[in-house]
N, C-alpha and C positions, 0 to 999 in steps of 0.2 A: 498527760500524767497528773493525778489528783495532787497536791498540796498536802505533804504529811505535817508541817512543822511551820511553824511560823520563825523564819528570825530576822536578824538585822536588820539586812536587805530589804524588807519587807515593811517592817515596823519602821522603818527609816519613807518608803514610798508611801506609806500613811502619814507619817510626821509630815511631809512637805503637804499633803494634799490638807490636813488639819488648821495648818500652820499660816499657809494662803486662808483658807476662812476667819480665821482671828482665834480657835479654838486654842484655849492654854493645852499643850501636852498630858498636866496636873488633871483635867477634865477627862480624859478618856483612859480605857481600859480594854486591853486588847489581849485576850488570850491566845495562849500560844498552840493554841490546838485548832486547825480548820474544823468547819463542816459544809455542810450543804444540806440547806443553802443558805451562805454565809445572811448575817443577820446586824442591824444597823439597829441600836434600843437608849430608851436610858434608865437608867438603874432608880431606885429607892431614894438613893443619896444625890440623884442630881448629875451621875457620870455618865458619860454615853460609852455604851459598850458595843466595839468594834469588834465581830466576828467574821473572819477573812472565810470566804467563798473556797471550798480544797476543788471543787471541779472547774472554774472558771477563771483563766487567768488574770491574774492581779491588776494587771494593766489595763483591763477591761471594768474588773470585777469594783475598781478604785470609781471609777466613774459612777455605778450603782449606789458604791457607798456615799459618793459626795452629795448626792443627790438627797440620799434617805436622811444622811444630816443635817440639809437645809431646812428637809421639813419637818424635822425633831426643834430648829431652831425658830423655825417660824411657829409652829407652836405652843410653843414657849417652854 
């Protein structure tokens, strides 16, 4: 079943996986609305924007995302 919503639960299994990287909370941006396929960016100002995956579960989908932010941090 797709992901209509993003909440707590959710934005909370992001915070731990962010949190474990060193990322400040203050740096990312997470909307509350899935899509697919979710999308791992960073913004104008510098924030990285966190777009949760609605067809691929979170638990899966969290691994994709850590991955796509190492290489936003590597980067630079």
């Amino acid at each position: 079943m797709a992901l209509q919503i993003i909440r707590m639960n959710e934005i909370n299994q992001i915070f731990a996986v962010i949190d474990r990287m060193g990322i400040s909370r203050e740096a990312v941006e997470i909307p509350l609305g899935p899509e697919t396929p979710g999308t791992v960016s960073k913004t104008p100002k510098g924030k990285f924007r966190i777009v949760v995956d609605a067809d691929v579960p979170l638990d899966q989908w969290l691994h994709t995302m850590e991955a796509e932010l190492k290489k936003l941090l590597a980067a630079g």
